[in-house]
Phi, psi and omega in degrees: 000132211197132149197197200203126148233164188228164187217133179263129166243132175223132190123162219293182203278359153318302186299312178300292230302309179315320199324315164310315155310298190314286183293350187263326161289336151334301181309308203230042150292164182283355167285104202300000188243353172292100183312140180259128184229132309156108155263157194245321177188149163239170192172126175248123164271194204280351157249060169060006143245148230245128163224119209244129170255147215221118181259138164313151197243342157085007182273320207302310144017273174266028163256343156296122179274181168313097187253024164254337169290348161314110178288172197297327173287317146341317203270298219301305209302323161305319181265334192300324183281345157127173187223152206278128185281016170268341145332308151321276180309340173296267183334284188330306183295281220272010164251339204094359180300162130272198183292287178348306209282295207290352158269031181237327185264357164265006190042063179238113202279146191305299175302343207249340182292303178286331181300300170307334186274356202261321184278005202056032189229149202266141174313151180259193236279334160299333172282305184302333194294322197278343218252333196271324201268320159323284223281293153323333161280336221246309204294289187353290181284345156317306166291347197271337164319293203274316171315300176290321172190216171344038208258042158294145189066019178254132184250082195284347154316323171267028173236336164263339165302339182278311185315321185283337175294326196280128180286147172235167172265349165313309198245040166073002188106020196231180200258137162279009163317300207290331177235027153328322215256358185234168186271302178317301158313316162297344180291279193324311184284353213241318183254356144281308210307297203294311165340290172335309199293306181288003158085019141350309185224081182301000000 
């Protein structure tokens, strides 16, 4: 899982020169959802701007913490600041989806998505909320694993990309696909998993 985005800096080469410090503070904000990117190549064109292309170090992934062991003032402080819209693709790819399914179940238009990733600018804080709760969840059946026993080989972003498919009778028969898209509906699928666990819903 890799992704390539590029960035124009403009001004004299004193100013270029800084671009490394410039990428390691890219890198290394404090928003635990911020991709770490790597430069790779560069090139100034002929009015003098420097385009610099910064490739995924292919890290973020596992390097994103436990945001259901976290605490809540902790987990909110992560998303206020918006989350990198290359996350939809990340999670996707690592539950089994595609991007599609998972903004139409998170209710994220497609078009508001790709626009911020092409300007760089991170979903905002509501987008951002469905998208960190998502994940949290994801954390969830990870600890509810690591907690009960073993969880080598155990996947949990695909075990829940499966889980979200499935009609349940808790939820009348309906997918918890169907409640992603609200903090309250995640709530709900977040008090199955914990069922689940105590064997309420096998």
């Amino acid at each position: 899982m890799s992704s390539t985005t590029e960035s124009k800096f403009v001004g004299r080469k004193a100013t270029r020169d800084k671009l490394p410090a410039m990428v390691a503070d890219f890198s290394a904000g404090e928003n635990a959802f911020r991709s770490p990117f790597s430069r790779t190549r560069s090139k100034v064109t002929k009015d003098g701007v420097l385009i610099v292309t910064l490739d995924s170090t292919g890290s973020h992934w596992g390097s994103t913490p436990n945001l259901y062991r976290m605490p809540d003032v902790e987990f909110i402080e992560n998303f206020q600041a918006g989350i990198e819209p290359t996350f939809v693709a990340l999670i996707a790819d690592n539950m089994g989806t595609t991007r599609k399914h998972l903004q139409n179940y998170l209710q994220l238009s497609s078009t508001t998505v790709e626009r911020k990733k092409t300007k760089s600018v991170n979903l905002d804080i509501y987008q951002s909320e469905r998208l960190a709760g998502l994940k949290r969840l994801i954390d969830q059946v990870q600890s509810m694993v690591e907690d009960a026993g073993d969880p080598t080989d155990f996947d949990a972003a695909e075990w829940l990309g499966r889980w979200i498919e499935k009609p349940l009778p808790a939820l009348g028969g309906k997918k918890p696909a169907e409640y992603l898209s609200t903090v309250s509906g995640q709530k709900l699928l977040s008090n199955l998993l914990n069922q689940m666990l105590s064997g309420a819903y096998a």
